[in-house]
N, C-alpha and C positions, 0 to 999 in steps of 0.2 A: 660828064658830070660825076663827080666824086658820090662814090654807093654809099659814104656816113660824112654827113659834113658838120665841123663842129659850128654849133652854135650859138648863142650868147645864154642860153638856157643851160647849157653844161657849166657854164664857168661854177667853180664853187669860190673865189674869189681869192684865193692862194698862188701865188706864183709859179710854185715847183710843181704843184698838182697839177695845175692847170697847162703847164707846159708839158709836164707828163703824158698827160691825158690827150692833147694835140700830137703829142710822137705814137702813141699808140692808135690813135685812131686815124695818121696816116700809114703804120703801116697793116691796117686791119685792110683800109683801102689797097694797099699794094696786096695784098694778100687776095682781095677777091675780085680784082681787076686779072691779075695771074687765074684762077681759076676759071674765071669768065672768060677767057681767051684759050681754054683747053692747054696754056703753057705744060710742059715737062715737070716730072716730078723731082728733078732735082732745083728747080728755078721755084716752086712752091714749096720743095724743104726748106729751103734756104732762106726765103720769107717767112717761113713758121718758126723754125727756128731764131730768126732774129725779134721776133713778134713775143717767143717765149722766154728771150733773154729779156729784153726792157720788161717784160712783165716782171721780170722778178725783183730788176733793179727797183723799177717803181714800187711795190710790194715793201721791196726792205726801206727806201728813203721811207716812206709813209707809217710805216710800223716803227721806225727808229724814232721816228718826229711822235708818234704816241707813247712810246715810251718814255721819252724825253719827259712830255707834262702830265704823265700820269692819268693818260685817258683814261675813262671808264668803261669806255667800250671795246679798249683794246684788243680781248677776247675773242668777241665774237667777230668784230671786222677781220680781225686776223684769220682765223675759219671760215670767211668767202672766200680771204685771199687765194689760203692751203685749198682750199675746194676747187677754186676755179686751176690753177695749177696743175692739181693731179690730176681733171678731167683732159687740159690739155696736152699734158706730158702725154698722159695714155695714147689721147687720137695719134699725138706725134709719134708714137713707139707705135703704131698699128700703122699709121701710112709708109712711116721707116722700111716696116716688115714685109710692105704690098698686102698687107690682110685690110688695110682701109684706102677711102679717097676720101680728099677732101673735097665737100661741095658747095655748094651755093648755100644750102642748109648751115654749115659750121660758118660760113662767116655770118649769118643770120643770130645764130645762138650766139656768140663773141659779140657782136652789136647790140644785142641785146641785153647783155648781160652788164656790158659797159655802161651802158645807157642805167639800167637801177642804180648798180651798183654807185654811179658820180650822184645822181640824182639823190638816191636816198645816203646809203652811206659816206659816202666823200663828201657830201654838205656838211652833214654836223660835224667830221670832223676839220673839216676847213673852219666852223665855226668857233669850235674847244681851240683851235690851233690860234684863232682871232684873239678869243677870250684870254688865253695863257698869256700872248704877248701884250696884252695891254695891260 
């Protein structure tokens, strides 16, 4: 059984977000099925690292589409983004270094943090994104 399974409560009702959101949160899955198996740290880089690539892709699609219609929230949603980002760049540059592990904890935090962030934030803007196009 998959450790974050999407469910019809995450949808914010957007296409690209929402398919965003299903690539990230399978590889949040691969990422702590890897740890949950005591896998190598180069087979858990390699999932964090790709885990940190799509975040950014997704980041910039979502930020391009606010600036497109002149969100108003632009701002601040953009400041979870940059937040969540440098939190994980960092873990990444300290597991890199062997000065961290990744645990059952970090994918914990990542779960969670996806889970507010679609819930509260990625709703109203999937809904500004609704309102613009009609």
């Amino acid at each position: 059984m998959a450790y974050f399974a999407w469910t019809d409560e995450l949808q914010v009702g957007n296409s690209f977000i929402d398919s965003d959101h299903q690539k990230l949160i399978s590889l949040l899955n691969q990422l702590h099925e890897a740890m949950a198996q005591g896998q190598g740290k180069n087979i858990l880089g390699k999932i964090l690292d790709e885990l940190i690539r799509y975040t950014r892709e997704h980041f910039k699609r979502e930020e391009d589409h606010m600036q497109k219609i002149r969100y108003a929230d632009f701002a601040a949603h953009k400041q979870e983004h940059d937040k969540l980002i440098k939190e994980v760049v960092d873990l990444q540059a300290k597991f890199n270094a062997g000065n961290g592990m990744l645990s059952v904890q970090v994918s914990g935090f990542l779960r969670n943090w996806l889970i507010n962030h679609i819930m509260k934030t990625d709703k109203l803007l999937a809904s500004a994104l609704k309102q613009a196009a009609a």
